[in-house]
N, CA, C and O atoms as a GROMACS GRO file, in nm:
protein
  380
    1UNK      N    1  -5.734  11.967  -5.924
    1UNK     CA    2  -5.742  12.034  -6.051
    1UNK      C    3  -5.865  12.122  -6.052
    1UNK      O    4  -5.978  12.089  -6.014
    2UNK      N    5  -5.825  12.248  -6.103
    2UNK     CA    6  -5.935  12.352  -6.121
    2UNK      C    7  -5.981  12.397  -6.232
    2UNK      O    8  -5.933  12.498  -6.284
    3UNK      N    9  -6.094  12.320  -6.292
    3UNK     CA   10  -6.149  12.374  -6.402
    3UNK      C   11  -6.233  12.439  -6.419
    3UNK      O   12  -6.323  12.424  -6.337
    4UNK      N   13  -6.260  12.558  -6.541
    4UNK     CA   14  -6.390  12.651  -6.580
    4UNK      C   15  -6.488  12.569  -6.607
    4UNK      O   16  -6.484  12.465  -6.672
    5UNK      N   17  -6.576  12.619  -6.556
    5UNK     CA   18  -6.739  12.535  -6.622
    5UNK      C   19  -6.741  12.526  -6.767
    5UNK      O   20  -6.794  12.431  -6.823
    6UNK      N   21  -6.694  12.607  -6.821
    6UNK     CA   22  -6.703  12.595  -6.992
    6UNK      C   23  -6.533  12.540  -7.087
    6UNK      O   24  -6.411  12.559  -7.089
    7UNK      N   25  -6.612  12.486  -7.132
    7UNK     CA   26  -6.453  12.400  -7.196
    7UNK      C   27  -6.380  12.544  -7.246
    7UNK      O   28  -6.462  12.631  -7.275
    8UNK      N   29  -6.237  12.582  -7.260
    8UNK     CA   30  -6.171  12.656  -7.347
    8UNK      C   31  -6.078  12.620  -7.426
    8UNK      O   32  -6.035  12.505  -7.415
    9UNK      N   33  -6.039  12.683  -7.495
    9UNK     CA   34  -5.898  12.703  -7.596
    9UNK      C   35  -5.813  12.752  -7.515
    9UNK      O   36  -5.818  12.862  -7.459
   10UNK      N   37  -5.738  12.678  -7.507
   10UNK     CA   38  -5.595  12.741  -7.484
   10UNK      C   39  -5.501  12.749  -7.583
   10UNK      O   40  -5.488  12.673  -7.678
   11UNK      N   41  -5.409  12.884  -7.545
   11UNK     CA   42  -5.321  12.925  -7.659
   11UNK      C   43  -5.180  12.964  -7.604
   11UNK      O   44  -5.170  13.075  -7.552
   12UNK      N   45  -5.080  12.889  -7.611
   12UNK     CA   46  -4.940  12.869  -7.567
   12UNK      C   47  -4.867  13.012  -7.679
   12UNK      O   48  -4.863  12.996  -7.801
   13UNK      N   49  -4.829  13.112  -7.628
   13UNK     CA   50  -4.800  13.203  -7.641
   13UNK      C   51  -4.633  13.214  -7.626
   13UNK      O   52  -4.576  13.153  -7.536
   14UNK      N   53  -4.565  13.292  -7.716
   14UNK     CA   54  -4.455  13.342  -7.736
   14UNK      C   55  -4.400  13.482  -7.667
   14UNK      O   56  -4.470  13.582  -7.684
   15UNK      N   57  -4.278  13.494  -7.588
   15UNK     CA   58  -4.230  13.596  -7.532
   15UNK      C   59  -4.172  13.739  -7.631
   15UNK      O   60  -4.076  13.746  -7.708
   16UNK      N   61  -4.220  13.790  -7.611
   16UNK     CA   62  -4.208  13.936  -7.716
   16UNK      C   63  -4.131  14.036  -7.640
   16UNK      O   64  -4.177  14.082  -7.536
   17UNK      N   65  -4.010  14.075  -7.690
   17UNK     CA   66  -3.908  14.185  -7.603
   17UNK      C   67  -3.938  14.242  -7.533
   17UNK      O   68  -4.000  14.348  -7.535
   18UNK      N   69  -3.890  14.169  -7.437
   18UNK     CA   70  -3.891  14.191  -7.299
   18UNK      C   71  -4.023  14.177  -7.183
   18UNK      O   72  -4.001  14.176  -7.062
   19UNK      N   73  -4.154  14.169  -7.241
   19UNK     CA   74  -4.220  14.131  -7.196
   19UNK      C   75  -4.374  14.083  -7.260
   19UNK      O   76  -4.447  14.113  -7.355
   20UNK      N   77  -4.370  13.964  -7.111
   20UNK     CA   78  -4.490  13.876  -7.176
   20UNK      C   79  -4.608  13.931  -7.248
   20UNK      O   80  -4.679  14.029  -7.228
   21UNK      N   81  -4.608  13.818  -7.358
   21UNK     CA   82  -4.723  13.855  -7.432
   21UNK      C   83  -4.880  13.796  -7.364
   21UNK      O   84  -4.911  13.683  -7.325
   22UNK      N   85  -4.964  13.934  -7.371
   22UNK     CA   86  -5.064  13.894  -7.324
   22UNK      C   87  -5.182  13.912  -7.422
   22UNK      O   88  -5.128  13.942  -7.529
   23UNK      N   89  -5.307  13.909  -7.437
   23UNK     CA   90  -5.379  13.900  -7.528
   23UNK      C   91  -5.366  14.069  -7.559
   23UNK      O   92  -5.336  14.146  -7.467
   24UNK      N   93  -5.397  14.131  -7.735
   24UNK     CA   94  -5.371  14.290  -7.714
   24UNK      C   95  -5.542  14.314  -7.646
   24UNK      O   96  -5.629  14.231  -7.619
   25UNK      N   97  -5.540  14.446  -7.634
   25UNK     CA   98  -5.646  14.489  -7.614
   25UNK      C   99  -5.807  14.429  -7.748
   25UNK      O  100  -5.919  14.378  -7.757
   26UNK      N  101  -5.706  14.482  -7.810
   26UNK     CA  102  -5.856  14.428  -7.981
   26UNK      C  103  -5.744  14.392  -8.087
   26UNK      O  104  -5.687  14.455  -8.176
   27UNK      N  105  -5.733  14.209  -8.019
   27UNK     CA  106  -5.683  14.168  -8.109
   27UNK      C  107  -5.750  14.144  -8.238
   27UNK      O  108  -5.872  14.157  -8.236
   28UNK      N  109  -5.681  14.104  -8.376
   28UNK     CA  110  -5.744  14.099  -8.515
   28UNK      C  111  -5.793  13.984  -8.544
   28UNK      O  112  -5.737  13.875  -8.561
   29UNK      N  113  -5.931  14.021  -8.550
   29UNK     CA  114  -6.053  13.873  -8.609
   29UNK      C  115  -5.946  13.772  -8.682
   29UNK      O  116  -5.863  13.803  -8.767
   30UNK      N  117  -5.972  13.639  -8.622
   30UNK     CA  118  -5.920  13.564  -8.651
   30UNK      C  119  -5.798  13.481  -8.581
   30UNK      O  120  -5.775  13.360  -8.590
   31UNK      N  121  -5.717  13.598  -8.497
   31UNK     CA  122  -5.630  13.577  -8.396
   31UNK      C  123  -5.671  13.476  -8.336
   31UNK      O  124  -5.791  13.451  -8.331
   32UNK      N  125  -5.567  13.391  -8.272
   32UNK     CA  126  -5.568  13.285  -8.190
   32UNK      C  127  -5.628  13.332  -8.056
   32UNK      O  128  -5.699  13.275  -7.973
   33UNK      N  129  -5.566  13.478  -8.064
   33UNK     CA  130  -5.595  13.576  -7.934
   33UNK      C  131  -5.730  13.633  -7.872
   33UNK      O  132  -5.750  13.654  -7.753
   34UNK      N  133  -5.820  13.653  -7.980
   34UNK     CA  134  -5.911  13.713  -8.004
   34UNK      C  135  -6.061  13.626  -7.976
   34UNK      O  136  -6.121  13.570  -8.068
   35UNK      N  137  -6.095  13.626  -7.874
   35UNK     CA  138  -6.208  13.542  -7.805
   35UNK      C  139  -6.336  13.507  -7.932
   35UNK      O  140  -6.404  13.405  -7.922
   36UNK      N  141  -6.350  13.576  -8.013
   36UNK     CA  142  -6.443  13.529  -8.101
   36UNK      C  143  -6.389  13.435  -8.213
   36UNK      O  144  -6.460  13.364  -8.284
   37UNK      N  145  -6.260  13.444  -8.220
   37UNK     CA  146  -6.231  13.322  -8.350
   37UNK      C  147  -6.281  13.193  -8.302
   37UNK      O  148  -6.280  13.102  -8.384
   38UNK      N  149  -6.323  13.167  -8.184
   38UNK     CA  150  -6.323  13.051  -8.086
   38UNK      C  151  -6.482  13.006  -8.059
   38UNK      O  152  -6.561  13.100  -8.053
   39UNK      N  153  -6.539  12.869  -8.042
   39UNK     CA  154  -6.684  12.916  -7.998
   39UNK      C  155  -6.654  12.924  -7.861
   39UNK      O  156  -6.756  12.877  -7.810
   40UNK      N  157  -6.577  12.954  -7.771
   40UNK     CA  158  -6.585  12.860  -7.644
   40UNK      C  159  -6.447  12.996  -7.630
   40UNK      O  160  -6.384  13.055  -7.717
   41UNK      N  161  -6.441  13.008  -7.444
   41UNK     CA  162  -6.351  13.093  -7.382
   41UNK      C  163  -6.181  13.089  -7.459
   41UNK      O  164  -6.128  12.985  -7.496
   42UNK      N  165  -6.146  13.164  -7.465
   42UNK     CA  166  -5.985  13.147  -7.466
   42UNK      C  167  -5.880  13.162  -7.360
   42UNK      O  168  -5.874  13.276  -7.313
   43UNK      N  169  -5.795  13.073  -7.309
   43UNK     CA  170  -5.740  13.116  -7.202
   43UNK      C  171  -5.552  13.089  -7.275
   43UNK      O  172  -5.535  13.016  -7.373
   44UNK      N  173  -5.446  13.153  -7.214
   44UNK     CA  174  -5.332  13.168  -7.256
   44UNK      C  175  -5.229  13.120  -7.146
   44UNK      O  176  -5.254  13.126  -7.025
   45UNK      N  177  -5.129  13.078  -7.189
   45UNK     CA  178  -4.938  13.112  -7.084
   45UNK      C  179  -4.889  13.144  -7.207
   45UNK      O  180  -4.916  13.116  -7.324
   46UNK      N  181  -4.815  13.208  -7.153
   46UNK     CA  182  -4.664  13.266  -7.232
   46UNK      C  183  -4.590  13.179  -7.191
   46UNK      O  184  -4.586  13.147  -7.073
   47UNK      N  185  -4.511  13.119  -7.293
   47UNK     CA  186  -4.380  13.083  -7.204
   47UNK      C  187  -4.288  13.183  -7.230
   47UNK      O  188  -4.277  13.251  -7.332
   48UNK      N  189  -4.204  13.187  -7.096
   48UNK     CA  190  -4.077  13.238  -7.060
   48UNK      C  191  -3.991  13.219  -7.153
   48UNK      O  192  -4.016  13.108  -7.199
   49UNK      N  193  -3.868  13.286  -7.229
   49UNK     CA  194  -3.762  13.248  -7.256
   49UNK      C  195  -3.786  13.166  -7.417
   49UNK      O  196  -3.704  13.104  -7.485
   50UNK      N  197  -3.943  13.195  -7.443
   50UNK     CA  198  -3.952  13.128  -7.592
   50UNK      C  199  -3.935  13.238  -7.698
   50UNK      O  200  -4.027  13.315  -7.672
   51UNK      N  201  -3.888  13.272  -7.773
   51UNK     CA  202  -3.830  13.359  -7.798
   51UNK      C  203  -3.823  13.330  -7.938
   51UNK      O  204  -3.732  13.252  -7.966
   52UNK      N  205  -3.912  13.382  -8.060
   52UNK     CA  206  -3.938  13.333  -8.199
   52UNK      C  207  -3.804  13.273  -8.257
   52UNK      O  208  -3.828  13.164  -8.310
   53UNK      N  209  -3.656  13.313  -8.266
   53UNK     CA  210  -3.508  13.301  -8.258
   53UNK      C  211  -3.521  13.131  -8.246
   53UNK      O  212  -3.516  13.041  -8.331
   54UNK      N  213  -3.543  13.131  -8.072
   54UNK     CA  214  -3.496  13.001  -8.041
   54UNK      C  215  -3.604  12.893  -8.011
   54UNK      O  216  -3.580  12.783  -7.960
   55UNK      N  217  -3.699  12.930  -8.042
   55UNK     CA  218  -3.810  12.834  -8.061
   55UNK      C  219  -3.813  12.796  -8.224
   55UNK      O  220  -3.868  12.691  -8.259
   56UNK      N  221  -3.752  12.887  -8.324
   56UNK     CA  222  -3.742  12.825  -8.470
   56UNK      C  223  -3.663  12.758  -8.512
   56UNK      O  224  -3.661  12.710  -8.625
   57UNK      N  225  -3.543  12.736  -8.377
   57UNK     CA  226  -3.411  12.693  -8.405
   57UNK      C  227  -3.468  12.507  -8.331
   57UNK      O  228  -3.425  12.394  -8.352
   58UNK      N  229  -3.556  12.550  -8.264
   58UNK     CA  230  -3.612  12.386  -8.189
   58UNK      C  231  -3.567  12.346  -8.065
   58UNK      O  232  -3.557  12.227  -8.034
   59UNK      N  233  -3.529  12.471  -7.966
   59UNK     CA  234  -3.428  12.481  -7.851
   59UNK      C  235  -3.507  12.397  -7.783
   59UNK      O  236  -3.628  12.413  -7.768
   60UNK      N  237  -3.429  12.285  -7.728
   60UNK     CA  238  -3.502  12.178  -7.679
   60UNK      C  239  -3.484  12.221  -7.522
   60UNK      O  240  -3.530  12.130  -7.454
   61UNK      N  241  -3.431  12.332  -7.438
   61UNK     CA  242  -3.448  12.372  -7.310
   61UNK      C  243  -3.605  12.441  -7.287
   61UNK      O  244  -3.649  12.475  -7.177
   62UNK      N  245  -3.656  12.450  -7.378
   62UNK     CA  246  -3.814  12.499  -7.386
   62UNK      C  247  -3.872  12.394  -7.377
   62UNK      O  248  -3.984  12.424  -7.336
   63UNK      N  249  -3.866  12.244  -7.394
   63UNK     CA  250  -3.982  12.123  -7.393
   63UNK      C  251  -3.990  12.134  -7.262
   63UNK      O  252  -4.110  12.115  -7.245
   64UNK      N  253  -3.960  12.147  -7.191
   64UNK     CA  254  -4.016  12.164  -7.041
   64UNK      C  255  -4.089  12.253  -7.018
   64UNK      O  256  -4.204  12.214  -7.004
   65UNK      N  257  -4.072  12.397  -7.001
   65UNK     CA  258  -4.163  12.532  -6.977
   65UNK      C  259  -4.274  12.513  -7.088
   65UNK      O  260  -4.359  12.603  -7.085
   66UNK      N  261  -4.294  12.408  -7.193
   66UNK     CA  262  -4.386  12.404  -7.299
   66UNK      C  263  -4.485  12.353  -7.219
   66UNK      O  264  -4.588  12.409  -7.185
   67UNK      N  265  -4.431  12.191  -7.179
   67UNK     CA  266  -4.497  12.124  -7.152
   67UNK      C  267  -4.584  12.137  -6.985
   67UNK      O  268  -4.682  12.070  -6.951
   68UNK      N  269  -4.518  12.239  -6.904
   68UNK     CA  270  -4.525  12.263  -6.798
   68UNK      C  271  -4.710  12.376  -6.798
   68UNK      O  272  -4.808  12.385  -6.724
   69UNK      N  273  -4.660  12.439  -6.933
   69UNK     CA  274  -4.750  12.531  -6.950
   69UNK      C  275  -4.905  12.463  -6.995
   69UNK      O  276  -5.014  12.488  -6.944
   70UNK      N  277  -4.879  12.383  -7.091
   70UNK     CA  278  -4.986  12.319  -7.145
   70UNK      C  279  -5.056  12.237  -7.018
   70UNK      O  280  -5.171  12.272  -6.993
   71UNK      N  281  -5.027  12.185  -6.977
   71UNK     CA  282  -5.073  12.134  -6.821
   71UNK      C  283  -5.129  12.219  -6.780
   71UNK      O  284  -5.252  12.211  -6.782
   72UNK      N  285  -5.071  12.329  -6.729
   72UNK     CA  286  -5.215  12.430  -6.664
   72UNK      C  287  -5.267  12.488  -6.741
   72UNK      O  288  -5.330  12.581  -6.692
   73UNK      N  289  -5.278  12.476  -6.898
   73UNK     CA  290  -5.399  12.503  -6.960
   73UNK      C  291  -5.478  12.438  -6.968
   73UNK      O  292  -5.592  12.484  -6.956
   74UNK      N  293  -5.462  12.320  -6.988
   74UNK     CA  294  -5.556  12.178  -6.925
   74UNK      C  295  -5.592  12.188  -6.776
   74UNK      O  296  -5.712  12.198  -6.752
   75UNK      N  297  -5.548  12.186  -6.723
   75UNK     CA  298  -5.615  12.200  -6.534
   75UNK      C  299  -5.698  12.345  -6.522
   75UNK      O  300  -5.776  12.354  -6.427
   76UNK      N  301  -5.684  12.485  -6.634
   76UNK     CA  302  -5.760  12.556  -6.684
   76UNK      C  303  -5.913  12.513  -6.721
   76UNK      O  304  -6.023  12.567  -6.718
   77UNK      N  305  -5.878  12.433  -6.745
   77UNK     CA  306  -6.032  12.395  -6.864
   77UNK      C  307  -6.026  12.410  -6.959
   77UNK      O  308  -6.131  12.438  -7.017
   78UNK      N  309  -5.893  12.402  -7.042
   78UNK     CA  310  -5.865  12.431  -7.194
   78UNK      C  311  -5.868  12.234  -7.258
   78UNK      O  312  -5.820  12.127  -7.220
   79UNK      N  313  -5.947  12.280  -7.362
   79UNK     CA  314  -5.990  12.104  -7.428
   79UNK      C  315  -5.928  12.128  -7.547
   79UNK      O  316  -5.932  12.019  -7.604
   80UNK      N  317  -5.863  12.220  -7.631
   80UNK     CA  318  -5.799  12.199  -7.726
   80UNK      C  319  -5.664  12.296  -7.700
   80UNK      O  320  -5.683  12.393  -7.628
   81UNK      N  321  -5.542  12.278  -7.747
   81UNK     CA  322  -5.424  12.353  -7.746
   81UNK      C  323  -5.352  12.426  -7.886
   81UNK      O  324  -5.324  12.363  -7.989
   82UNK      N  325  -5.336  12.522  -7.871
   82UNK     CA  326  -5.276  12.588  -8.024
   82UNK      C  327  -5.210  12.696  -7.957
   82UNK      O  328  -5.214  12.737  -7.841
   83UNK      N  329  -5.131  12.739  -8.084
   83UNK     CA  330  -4.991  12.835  -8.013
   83UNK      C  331  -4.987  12.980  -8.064
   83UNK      O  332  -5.070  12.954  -8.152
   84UNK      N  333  -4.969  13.072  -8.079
   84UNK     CA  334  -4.928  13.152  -8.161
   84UNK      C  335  -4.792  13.148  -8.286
   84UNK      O  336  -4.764  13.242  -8.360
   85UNK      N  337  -4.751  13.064  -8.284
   85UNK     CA  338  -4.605  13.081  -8.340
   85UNK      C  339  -4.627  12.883  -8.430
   85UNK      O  340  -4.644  12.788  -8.354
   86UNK      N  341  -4.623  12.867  -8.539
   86UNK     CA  342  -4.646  12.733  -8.586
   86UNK      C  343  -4.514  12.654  -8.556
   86UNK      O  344  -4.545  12.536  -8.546
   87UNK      N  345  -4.389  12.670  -8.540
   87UNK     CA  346  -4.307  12.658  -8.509
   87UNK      C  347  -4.310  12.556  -8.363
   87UNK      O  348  -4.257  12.446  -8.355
   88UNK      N  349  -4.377  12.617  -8.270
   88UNK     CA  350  -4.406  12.497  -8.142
   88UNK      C  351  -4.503  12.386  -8.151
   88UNK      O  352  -4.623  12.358  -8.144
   89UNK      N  353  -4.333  12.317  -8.180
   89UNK     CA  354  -4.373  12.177  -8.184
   89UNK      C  355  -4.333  12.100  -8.058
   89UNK      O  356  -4.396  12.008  -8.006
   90UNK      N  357  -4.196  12.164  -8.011
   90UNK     CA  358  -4.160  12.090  -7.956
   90UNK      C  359  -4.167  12.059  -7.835
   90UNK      O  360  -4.095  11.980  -7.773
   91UNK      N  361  -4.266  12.130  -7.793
   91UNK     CA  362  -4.289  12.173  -7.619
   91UNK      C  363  -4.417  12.070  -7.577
   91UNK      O  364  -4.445  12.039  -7.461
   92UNK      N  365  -4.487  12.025  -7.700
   92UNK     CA  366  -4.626  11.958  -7.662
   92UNK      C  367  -4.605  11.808  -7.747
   92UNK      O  368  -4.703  11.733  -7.750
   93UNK      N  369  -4.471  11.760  -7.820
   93UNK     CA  370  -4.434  11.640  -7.884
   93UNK      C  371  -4.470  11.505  -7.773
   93UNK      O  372  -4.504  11.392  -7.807
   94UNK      N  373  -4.452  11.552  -7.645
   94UNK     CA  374  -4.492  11.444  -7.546
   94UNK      C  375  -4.577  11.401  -7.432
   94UNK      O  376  -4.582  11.314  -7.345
   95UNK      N  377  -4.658  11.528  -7.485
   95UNK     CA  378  -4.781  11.485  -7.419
   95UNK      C  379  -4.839  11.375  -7.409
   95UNK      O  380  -4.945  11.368  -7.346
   0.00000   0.00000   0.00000
């Protein structure tokens, strides 16, 4: 396992048409995205195939790519987890 010297946030991110969402350039104070809402680094995955649609519907073929993701935000050096989308629940229910 490879971790940053400094603890981070990680932020489990939603797929946006057609392609992955990555942090914007100057995201808006407050954003999950946005390295200063945070005291500490922010690091991200997108999952694949999560898709606001079928992540609100609770598509349980995503608890895997959820949970797959959150793992290497943890082997990241991420000490707390939050999502963009309040809706994902169901990807981190079994951690």
């Amino acid at each position: 396992m490879t971790s940053q010297a400094e603890p981070s946030s990680g932020v489990l991110l939603l797929e946006r048409r057609g392609q992955l969402v990555q942090p914007n350039p100057t995201p808006l104070a407050g954003s999950v995205t946005n390295q200063a809402t945070f005291n500490c680094p922010v690091i991200s995955e997108t999952i694949e195939g999560a898709w606001v649609e079928n992540v609100v519907r609770g598509d349980s073929s995503l608890e895997r790519p959820y949970i797959v993701a959150t793992r290497r935000l943890v082997d990241r050096g991420a000490v707390a987890i939050t999502s963009d989308c309040g809706f994902t629940r169901l990807g981190i229910r079994r951690l």
